[in-house]
C-alpha positions, 0 to 999 in steps of 0.5 A: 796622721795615723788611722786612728788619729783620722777617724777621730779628727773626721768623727768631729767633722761629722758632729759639727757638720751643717747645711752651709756650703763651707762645712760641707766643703771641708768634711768633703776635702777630708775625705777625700785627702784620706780616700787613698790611705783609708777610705774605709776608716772614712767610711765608717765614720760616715756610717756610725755618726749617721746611726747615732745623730739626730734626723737634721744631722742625717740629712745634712750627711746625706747631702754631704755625700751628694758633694763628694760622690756626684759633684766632685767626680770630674775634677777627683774620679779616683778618689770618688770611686772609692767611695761610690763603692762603699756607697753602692753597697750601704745605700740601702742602710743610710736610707733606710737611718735617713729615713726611718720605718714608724717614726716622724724622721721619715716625713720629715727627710722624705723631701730632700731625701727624695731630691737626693736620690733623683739627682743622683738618677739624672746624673747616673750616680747609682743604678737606677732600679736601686734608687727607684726601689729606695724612692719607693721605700722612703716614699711609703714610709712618709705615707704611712707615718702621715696616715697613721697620724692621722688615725691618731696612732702617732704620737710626738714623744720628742721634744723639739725646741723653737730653736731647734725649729728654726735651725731646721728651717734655715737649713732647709733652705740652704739645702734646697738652694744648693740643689737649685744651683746644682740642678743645671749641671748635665751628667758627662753622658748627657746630650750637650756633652756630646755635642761639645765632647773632643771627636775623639770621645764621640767616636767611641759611642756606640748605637746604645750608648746614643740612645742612652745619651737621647733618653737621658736629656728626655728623662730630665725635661719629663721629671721638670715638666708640669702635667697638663692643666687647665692653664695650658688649654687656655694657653693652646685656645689664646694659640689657635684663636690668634693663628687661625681664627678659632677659640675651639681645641 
């Protein structure tokens, strides 16, 4: 198959792309065949469907990259590093159609958006002070198209159908259940994969790097853990009461 016959045959994958595990397997393994002969090409496509496709596509793209670019690292690391390339340097741009200044798109992929880019944080896909300046962005957007409506200074000239309607709520759904299932899985960095790590590997971490590898695991219980509430004092009172005898804290 010839460039030009793989970028046809990918721009179709592209089109019929959903949110159900197997078309999102099979535009990956695409992908990834082609990421040694022209990852480019590839990558281009990515790129054009995302600027022409309607607001359910995008995100469904989004989450294809999420497939290939984090989950499919340890078991094709030369084929994925090609593209974190690509995706390093335009991740910006596909955010920026995800997610798009002044119109509904943005409050509608601001969540899954928002899941995205802090997955690829805790599992160390991207910098860091990227993704957080594109969680900024997404987030003021959502904000200023939600405060705009409110004004009344927004108005709804698309037509969406129940069908349409319906389609995007199945596939939220399925899209959130895939991050829940991923969610467990620790980057190869993590503290865990330390411990179980060969010495060999271990051994060639230096101060920094365990550090790194501490702060990580922290950074993860922080971003799942809930602020304190007024569910929590009672729980501490229940505490201190049974242990010690006393209701006060």
């Amino acid at each position: 198959m010839d460039p030009f016959e793989v970028r046809m045959e990918y721009l179709e994958l592209l089109k019929r792309l959903n949110a159900s595990e197997q078309s999102i397997r099979r535009t990956v393994d695409f992908a990834l065949k082609y990421a040694a002969r022209c990852p480019d090409d590839i990558w281009d496509c990515v790129m054009t469907e995302c600027a022409k496709a309607p607001p359910n596509t995008r995100i469904n793209i989004l989450f294809m990259l999420n497939a290939f670019l984090a989950d499919d690292y340890e078991t094709n690391p030369e084929e994925v590093a090609v593209y974190r390339k690509l995706a390093v340097r335009d991740l910006p741009a596909i955010i920026d159609m995800v997610v798009p200044r002044d119109t509904w798109d943005a409050a509608l992929n601001v969540t899954s958006t928002k899941q995205i880019l802090q997955s690829w944080n805790t599992k160390r896909i991207f910098d860091s002070n990227l993704l957080a300046s594109l969680l900024r962005t997404s987030e003021e957007r959502a904000a200023s198209v939600r405060e705009r409506a409110h004004l009344g200074e927004m108005r709804d000239t698309t037509p969406i159908s129940r069908a349409d309607v319906i389609r995007r709520i199945e596939e939220d759904r399925e899209r959130h259940k895939r991050l829940r299932e991923n969610g467990w899985v620790l980057p190869a960095m993590s503290f865990l994969y330390a411990l179980e790590a060969p010495k060999t590997q271990t051994e060639s971490l230096t101060s920094s790097d365990s550090i790194d590898v501490h702060m990580l695991d922290f950074e993860q219980q922080w971003e799942t853990t809930s602020e304190l509430n007024e569910d929590d004092h009672d729980y501490m009172r229940e505490e201190n009461s049974h242990w010690w005898g006393t209701g006060t804290g």
